[in-house]
PyMOL Python script that loads the backbone (N, CA, C, O; Angstrom):
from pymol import cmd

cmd.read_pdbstr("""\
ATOM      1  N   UNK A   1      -3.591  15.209  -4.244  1.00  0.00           N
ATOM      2  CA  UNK A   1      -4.802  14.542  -3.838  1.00  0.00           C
ATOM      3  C   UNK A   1      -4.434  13.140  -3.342  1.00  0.00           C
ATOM      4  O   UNK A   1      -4.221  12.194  -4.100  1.00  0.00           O
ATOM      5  N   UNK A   2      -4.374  13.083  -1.907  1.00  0.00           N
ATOM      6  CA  UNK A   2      -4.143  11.556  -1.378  1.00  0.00           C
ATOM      7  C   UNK A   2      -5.289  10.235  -1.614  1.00  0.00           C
ATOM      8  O   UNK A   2      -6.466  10.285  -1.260  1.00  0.00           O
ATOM      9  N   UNK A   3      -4.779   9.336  -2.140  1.00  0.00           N
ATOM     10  CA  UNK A   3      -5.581   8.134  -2.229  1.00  0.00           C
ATOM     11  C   UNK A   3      -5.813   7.632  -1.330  1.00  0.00           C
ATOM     12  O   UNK A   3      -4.831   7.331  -0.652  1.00  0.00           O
ATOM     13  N   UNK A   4      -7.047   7.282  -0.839  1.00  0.00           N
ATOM     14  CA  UNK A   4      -7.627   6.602   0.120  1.00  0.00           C
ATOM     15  C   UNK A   4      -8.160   5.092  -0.397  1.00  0.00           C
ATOM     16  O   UNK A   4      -9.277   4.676  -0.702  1.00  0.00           O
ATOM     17  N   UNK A   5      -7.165   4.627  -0.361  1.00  0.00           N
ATOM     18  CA  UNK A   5      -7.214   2.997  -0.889  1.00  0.00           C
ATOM     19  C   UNK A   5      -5.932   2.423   0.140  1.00  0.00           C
ATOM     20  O   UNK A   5      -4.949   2.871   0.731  1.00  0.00           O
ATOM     21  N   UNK A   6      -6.619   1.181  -0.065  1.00  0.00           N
ATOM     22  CA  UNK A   6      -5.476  -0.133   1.153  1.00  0.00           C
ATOM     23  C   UNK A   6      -4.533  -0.279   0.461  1.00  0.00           C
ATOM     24  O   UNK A   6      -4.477  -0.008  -0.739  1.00  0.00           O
ATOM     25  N   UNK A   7      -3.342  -0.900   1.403  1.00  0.00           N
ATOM     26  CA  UNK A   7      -2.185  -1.526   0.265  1.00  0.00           C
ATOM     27  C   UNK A   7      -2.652  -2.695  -0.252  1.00  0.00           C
ATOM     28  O   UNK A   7      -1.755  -2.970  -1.049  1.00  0.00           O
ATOM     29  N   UNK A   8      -3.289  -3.384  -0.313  1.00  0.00           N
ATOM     30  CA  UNK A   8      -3.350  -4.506  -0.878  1.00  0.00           C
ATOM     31  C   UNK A   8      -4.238  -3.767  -2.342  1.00  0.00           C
ATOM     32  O   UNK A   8      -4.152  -4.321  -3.438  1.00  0.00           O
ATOM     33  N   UNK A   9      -5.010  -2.557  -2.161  1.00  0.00           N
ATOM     34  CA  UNK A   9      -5.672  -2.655  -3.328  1.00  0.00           C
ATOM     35  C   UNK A   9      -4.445  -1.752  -4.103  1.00  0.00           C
ATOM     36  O   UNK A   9      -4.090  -1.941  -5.267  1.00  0.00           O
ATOM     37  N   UNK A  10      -3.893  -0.741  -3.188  1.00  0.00           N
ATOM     38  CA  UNK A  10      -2.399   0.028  -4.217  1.00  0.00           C
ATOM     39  C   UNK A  10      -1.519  -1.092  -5.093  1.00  0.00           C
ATOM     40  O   UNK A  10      -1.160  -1.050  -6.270  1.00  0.00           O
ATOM     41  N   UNK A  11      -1.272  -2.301  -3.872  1.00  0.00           N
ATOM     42  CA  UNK A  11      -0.722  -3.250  -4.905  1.00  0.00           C
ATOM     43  C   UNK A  11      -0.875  -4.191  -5.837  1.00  0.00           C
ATOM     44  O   UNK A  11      -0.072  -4.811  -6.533  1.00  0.00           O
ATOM     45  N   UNK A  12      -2.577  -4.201  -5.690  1.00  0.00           N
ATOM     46  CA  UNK A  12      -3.134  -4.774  -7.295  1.00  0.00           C
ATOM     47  C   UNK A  12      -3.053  -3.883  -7.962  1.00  0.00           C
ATOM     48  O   UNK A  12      -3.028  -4.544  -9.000  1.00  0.00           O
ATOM     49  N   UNK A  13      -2.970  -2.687  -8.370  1.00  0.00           N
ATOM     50  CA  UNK A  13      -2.325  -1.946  -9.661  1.00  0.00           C
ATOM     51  C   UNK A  13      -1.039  -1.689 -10.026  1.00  0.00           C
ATOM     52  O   UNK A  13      -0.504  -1.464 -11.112  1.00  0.00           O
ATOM     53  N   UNK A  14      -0.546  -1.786  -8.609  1.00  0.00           N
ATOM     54  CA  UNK A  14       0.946  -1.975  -9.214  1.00  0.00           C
ATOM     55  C   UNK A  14       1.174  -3.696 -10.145  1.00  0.00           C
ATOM     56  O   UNK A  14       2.010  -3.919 -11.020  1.00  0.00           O
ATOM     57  N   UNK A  15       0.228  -4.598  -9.634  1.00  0.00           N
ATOM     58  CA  UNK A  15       0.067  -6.032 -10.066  1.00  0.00           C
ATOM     59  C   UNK A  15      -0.249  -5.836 -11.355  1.00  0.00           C
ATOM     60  O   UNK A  15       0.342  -6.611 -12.107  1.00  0.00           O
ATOM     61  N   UNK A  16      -1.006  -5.037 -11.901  1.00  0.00           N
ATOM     62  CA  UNK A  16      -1.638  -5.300 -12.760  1.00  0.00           C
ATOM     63  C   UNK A  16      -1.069  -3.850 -14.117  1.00  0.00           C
ATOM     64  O   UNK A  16      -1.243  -3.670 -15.322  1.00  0.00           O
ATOM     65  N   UNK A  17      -0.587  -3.358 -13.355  1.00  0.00           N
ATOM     66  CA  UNK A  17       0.593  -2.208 -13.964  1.00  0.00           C
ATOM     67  C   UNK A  17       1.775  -2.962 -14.914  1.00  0.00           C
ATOM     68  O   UNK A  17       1.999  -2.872 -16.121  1.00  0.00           O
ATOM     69  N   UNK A  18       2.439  -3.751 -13.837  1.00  0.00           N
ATOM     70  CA  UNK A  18       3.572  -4.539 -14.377  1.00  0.00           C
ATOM     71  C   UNK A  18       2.653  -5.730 -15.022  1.00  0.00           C
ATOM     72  O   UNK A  18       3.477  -6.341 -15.702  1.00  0.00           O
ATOM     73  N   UNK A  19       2.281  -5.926 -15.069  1.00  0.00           N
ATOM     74  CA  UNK A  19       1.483  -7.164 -16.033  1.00  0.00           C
ATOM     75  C   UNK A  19       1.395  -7.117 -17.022  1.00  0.00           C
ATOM     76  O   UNK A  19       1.615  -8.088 -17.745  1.00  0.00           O
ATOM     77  N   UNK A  20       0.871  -5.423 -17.652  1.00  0.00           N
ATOM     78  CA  UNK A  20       0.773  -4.866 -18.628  1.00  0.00           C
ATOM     79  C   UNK A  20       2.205  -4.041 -19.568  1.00  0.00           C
ATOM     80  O   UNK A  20       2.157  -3.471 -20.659  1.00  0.00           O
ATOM     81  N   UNK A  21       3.353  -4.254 -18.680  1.00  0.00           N
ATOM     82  CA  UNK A  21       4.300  -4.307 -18.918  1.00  0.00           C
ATOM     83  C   UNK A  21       5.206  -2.850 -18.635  1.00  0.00           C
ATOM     84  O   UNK A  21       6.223  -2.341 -19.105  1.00  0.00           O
ATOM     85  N   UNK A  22       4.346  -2.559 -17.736  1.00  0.00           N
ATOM     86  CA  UNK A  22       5.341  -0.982 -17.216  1.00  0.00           C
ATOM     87  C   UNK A  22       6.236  -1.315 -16.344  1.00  0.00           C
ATOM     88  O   UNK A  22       6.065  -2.258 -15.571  1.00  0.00           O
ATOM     89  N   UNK A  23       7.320  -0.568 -16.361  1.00  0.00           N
ATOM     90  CA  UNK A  23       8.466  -0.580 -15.442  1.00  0.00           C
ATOM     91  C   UNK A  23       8.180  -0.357 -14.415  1.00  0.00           C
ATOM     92  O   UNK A  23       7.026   0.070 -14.461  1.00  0.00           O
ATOM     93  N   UNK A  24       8.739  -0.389 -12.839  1.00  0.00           N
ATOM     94  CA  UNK A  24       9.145   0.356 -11.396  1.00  0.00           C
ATOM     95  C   UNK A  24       8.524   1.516 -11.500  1.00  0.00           C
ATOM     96  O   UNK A  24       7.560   1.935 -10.860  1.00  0.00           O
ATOM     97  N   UNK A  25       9.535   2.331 -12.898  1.00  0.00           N
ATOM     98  CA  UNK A  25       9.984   3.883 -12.682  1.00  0.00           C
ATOM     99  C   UNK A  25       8.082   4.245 -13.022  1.00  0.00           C
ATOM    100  O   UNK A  25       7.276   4.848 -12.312  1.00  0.00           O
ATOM    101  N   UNK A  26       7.890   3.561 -14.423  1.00  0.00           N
ATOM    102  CA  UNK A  26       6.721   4.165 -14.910  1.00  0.00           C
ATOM    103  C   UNK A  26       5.418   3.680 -14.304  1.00  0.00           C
ATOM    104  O   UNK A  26       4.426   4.193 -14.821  1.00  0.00           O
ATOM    105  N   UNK A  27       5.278   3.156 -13.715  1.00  0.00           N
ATOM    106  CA  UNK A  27       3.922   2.684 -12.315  1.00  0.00           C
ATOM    107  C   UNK A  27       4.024   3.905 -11.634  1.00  0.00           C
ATOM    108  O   UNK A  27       3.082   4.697 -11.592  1.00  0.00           O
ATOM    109  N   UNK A  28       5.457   4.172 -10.926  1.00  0.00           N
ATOM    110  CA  UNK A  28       5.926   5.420 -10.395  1.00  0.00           C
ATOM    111  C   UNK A  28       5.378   6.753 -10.742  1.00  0.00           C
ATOM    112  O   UNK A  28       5.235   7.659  -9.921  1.00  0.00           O
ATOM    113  N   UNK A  29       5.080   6.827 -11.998  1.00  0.00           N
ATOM    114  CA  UNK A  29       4.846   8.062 -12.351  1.00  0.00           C
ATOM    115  C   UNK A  29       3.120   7.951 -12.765  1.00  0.00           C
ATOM    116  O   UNK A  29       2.254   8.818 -12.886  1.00  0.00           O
ATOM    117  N   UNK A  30       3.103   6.768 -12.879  1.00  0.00           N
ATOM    118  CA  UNK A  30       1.377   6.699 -12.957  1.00  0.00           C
ATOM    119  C   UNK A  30       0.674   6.849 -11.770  1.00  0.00           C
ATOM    120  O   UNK A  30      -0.528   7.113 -11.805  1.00  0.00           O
ATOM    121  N   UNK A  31       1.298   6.707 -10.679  1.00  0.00           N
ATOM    122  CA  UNK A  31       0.585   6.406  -9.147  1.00  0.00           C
ATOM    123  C   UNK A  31       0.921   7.532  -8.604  1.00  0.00           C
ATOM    124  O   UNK A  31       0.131   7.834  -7.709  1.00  0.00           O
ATOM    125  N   UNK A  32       2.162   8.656  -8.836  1.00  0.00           N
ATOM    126  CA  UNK A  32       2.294   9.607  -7.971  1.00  0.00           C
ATOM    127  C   UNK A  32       2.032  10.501  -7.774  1.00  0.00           C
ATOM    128  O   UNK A  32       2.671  11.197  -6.984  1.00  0.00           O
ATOM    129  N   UNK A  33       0.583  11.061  -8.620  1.00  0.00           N
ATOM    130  CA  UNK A  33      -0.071  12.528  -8.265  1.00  0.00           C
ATOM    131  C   UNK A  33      -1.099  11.848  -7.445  1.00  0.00           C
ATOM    132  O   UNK A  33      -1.687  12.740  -6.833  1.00  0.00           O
ATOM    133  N   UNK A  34      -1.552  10.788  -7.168  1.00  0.00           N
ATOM    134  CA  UNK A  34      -2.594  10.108  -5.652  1.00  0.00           C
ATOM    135  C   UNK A  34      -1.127   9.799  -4.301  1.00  0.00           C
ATOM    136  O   UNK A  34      -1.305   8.957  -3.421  1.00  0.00           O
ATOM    137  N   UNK A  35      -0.343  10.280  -4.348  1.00  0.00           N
ATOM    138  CA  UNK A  35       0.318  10.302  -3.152  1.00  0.00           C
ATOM    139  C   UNK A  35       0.047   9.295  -2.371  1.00  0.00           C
ATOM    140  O   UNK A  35      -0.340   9.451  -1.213  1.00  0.00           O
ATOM    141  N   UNK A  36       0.288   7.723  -3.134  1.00  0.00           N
ATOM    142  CA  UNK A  36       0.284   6.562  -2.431  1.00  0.00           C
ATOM    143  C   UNK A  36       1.546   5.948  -1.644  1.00  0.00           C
ATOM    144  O   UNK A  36       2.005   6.110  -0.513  1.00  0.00           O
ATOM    145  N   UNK A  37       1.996   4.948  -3.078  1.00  0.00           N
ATOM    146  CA  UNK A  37       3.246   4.198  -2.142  1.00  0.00           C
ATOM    147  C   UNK A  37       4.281   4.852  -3.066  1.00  0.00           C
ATOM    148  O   UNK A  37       4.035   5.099  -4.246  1.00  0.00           O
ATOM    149  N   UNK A  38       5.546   5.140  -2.424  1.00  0.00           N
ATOM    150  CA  UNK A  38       7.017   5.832  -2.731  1.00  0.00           C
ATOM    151  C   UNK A  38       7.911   4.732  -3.713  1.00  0.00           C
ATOM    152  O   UNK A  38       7.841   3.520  -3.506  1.00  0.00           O
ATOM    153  N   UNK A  39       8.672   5.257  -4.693  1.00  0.00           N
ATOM    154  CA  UNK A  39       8.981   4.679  -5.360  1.00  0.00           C
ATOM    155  C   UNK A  39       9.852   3.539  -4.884  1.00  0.00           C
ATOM    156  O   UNK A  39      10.149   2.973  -5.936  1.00  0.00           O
ATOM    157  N   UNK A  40      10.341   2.984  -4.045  1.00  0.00           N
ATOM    158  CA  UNK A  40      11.367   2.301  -3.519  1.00  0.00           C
ATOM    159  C   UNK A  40      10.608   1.429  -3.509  1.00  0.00           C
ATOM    160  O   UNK A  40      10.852   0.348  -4.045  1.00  0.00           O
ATOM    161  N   UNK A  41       8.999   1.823  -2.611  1.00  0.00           N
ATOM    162  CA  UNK A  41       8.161   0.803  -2.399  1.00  0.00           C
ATOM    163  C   UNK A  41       7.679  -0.179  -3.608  1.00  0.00           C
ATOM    164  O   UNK A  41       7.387  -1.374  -3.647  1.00  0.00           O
ATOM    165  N   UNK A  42       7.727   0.852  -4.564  1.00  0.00           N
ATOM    166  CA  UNK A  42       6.352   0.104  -5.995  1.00  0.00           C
ATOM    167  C   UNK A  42       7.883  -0.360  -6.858  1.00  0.00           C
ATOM    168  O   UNK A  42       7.585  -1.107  -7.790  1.00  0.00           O
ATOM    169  N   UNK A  43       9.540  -0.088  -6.773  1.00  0.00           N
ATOM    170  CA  UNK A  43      10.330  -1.003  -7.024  1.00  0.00           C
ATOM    171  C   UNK A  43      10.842  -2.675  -6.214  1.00  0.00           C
ATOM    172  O   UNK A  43      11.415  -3.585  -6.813  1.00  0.00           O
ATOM    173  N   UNK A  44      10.345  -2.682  -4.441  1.00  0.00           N
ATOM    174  CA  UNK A  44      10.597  -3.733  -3.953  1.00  0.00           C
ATOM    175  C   UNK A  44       9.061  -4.716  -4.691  1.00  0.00           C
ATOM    176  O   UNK A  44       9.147  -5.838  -5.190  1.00  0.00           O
ATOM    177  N   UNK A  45       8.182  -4.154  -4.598  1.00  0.00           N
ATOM    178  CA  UNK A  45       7.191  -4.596  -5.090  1.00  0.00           C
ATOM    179  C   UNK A  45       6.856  -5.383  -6.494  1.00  0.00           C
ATOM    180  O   UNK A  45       6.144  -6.382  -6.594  1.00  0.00           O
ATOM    181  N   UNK A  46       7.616  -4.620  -7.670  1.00  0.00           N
ATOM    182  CA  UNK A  46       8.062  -4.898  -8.860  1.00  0.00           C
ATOM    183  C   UNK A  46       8.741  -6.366  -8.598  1.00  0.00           C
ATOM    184  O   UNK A  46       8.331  -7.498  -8.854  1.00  0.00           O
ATOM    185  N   UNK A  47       9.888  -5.914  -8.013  1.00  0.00           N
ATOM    186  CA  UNK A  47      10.711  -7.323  -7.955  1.00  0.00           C
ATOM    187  C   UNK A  47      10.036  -8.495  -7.571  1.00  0.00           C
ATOM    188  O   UNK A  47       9.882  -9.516  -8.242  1.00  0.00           O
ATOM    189  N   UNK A  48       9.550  -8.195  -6.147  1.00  0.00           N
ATOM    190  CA  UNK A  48       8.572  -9.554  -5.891  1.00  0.00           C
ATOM    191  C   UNK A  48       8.025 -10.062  -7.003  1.00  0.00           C
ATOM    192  O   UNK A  48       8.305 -11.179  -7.437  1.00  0.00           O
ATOM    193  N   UNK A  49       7.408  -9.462  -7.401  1.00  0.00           N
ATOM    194  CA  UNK A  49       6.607 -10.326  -8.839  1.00  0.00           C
ATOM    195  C   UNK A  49       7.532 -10.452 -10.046  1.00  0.00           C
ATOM    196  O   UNK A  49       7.266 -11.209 -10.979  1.00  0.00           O
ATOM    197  N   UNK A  50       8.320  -9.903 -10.016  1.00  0.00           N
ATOM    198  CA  UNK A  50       9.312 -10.263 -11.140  1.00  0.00           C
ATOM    199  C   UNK A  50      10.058 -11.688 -10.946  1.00  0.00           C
ATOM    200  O   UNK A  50      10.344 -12.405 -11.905  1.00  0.00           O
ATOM    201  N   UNK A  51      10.427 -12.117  -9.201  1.00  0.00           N
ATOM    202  CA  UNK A  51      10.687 -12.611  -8.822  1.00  0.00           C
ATOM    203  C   UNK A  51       9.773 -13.974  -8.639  1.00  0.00           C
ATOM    204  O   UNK A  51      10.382 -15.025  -8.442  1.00  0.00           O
ATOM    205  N   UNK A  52       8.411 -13.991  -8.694  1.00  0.00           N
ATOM    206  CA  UNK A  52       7.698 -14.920  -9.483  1.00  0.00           C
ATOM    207  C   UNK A  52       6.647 -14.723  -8.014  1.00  0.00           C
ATOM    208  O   UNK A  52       6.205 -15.822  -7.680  1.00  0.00           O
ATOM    209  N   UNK A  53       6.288 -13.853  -7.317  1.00  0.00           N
ATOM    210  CA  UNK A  53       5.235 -13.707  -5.924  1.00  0.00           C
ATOM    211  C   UNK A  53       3.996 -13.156  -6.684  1.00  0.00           C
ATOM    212  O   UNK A  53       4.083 -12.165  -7.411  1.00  0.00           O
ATOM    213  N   UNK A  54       2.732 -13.902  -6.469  1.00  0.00           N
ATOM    214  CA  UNK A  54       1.527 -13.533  -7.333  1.00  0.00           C
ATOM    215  C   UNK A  54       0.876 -12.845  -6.224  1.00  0.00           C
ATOM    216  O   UNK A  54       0.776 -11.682  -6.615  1.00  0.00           O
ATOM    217  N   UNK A  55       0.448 -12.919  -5.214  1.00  0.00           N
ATOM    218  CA  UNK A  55       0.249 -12.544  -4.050  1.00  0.00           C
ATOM    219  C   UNK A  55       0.388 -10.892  -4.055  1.00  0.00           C
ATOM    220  O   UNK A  55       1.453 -10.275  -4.054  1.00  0.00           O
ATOM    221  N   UNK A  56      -1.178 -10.225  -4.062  1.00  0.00           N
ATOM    222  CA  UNK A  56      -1.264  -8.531  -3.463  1.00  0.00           C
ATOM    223  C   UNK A  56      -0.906  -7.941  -2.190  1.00  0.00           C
ATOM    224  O   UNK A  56      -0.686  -6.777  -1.855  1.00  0.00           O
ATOM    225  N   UNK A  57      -0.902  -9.448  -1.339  1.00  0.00           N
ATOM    226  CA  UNK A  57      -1.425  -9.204   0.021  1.00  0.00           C
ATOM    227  C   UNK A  57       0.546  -9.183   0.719  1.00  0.00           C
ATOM    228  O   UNK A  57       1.549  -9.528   0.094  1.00  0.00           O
ATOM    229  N   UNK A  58       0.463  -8.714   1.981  1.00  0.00           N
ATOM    230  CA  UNK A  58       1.811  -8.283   2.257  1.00  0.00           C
ATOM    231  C   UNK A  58       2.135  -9.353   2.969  1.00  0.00           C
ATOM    232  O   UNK A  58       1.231 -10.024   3.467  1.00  0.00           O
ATOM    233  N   UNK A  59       3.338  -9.669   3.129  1.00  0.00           N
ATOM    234  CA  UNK A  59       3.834 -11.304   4.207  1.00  0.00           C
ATOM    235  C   UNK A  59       3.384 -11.047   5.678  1.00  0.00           C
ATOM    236  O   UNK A  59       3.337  -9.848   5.952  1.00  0.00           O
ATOM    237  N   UNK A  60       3.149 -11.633   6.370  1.00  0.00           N
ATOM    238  CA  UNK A  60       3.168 -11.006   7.764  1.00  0.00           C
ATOM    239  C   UNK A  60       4.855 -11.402   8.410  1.00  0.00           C
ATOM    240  O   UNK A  60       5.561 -12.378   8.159  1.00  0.00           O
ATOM    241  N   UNK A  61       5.024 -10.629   8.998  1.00  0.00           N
ATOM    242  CA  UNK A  61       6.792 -10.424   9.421  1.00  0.00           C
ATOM    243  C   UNK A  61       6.611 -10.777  10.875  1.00  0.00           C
ATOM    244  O   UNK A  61       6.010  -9.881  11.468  1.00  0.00           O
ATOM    245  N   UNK A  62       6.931 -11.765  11.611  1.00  0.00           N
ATOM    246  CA  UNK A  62       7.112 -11.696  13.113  1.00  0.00           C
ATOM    247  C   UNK A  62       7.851 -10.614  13.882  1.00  0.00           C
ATOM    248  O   UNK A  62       8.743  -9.870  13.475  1.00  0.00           O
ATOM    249  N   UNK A  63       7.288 -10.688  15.083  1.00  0.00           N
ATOM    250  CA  UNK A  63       7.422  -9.256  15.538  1.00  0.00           C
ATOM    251  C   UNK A  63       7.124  -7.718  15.023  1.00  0.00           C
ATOM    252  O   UNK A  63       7.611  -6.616  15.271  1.00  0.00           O
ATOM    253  N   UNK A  64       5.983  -8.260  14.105  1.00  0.00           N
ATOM    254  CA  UNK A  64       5.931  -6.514  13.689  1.00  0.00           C
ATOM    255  C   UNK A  64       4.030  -6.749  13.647  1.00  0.00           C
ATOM    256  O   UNK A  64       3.374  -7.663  13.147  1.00  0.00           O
ATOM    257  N   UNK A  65       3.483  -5.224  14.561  1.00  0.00           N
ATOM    258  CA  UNK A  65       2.536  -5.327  14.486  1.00  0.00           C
ATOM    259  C   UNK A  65       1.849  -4.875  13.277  1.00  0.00           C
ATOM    260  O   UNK A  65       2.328  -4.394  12.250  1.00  0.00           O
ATOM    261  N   UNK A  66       0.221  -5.203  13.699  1.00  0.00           N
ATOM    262  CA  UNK A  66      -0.893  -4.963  12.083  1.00  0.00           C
ATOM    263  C   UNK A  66      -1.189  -3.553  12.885  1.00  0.00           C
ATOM    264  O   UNK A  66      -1.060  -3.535  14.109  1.00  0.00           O
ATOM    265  N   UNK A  67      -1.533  -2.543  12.265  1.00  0.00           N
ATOM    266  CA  UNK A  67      -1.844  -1.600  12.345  1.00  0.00           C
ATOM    267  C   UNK A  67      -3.196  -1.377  11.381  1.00  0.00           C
ATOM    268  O   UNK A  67      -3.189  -1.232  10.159  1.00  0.00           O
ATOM    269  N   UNK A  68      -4.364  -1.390  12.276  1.00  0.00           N
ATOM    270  CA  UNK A  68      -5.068  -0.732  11.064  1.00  0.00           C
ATOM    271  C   UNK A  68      -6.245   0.699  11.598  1.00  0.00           C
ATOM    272  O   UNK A  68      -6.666   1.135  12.670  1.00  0.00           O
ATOM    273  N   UNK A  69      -6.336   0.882  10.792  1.00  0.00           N
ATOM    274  CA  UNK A  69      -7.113   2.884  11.467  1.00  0.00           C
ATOM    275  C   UNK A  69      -8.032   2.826  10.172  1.00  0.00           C
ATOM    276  O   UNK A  69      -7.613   2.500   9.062  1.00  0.00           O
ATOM    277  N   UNK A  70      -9.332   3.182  10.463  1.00  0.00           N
ATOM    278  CA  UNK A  70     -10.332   3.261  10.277  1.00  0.00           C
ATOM    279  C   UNK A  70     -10.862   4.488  10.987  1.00  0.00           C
ATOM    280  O   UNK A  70     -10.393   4.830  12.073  1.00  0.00           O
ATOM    281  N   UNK A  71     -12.015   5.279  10.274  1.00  0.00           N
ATOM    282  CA  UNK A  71     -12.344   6.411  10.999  1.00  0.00           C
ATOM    283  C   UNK A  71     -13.719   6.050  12.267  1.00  0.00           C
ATOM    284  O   UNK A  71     -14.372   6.939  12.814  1.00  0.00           O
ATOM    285  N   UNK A  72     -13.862   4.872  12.459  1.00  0.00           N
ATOM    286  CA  UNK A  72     -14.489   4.630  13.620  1.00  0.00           C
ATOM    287  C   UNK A  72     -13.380   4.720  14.511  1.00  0.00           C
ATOM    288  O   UNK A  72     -13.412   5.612  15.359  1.00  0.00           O
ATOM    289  N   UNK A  73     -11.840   3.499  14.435  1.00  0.00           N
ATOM    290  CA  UNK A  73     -10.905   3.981  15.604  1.00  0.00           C
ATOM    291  C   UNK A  73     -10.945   4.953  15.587  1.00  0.00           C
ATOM    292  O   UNK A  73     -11.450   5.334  16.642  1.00  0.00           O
ATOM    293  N   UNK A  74     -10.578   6.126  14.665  1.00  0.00           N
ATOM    294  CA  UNK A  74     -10.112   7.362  15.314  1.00  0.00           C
ATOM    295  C   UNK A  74     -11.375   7.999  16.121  1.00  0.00           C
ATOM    296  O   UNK A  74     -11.177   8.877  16.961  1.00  0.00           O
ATOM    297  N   UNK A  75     -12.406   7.619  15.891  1.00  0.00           N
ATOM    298  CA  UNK A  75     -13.298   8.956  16.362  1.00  0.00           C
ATOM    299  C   UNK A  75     -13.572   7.770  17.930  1.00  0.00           C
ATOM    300  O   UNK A  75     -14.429   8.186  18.708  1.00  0.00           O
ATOM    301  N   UNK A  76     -12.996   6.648  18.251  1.00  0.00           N
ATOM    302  CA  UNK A  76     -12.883   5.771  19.634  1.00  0.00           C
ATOM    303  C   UNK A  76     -12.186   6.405  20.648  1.00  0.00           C
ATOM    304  O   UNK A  76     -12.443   6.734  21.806  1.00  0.00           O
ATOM    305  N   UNK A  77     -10.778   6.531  19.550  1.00  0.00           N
ATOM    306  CA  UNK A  77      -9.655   6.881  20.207  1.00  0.00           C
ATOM    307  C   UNK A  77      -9.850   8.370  20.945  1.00  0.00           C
ATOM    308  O   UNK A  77      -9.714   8.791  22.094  1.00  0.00           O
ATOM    309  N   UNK A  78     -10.202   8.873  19.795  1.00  0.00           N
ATOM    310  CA  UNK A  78     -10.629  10.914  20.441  1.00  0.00           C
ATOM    311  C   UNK A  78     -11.670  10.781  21.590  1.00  0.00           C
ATOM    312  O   UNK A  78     -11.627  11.587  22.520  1.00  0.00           O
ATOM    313  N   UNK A  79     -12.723   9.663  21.556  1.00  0.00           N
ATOM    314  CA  UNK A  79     -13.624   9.955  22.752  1.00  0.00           C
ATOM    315  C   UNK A  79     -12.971   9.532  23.866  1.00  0.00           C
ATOM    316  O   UNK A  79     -13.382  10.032  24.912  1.00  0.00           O
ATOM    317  N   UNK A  80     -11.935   8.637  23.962  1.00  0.00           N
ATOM    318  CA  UNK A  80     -11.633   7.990  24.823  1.00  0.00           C
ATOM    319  C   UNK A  80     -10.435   9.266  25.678  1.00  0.00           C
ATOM    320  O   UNK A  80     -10.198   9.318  26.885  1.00  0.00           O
ATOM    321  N   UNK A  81      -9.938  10.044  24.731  1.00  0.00           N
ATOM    322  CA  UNK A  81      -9.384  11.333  25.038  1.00  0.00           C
ATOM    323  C   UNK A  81      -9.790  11.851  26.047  1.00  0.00           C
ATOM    324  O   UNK A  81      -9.306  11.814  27.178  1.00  0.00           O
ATOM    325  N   UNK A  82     -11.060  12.559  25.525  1.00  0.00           N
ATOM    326  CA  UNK A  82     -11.779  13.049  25.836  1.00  0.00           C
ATOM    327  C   UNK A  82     -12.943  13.082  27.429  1.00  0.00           C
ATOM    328  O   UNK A  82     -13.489  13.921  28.145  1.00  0.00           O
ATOM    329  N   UNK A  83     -12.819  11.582  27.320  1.00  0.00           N
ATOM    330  CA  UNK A  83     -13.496  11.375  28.316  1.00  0.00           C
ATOM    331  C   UNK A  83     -12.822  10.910  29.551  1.00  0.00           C
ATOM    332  O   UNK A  83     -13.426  10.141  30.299  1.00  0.00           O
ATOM    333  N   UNK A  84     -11.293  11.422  29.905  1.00  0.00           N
ATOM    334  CA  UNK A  84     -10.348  11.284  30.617  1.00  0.00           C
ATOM    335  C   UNK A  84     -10.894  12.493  31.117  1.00  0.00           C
ATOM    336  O   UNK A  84     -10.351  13.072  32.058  1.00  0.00           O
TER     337      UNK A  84
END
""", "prot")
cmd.dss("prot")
cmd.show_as("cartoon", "prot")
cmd.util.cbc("prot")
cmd.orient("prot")
């Protein structure tokens, strides 16, 4: 069953996971029957805050775009298909 939640809200529970004092591995195993973020992810994530980053929200990286999809884009994008 895929979770339909943002990263910023996946990574307030991973925030608030490790707060409460679970490991990488065991967030890992709490988050992975919603088929969110991959364990590598919710371990770089760990570190950040281990590393002392309070912050849910992701850095913005130059040169890399925001991507965001919403089911209004998609149903834009299909008319715009469509109406070619």
């Amino acid at each position: 069953m895929p979770l339909k939640a943002s990263r910023k809200e996946q990574h307030s529970v991973i925030r608030l996971l490790w707060a409460k004092g679970l490991g990488a591995y065991a967030i890992h195993s709490e988050m992975h029957p919603y088929k969110c973020l991959t364990r590598p992810a919710i371990h770089v994530r760990c570190k950040k805050f281990a590393d002392g980053q309070d912050s849910v929200v992701c850095e913005e990286r130059p040169g890399h775009h925001v991507v965001l999809t919403t089911d209004a884009m998609i149903a834009a994008g299909i008319q715009k298909i469509v109406d070619r």
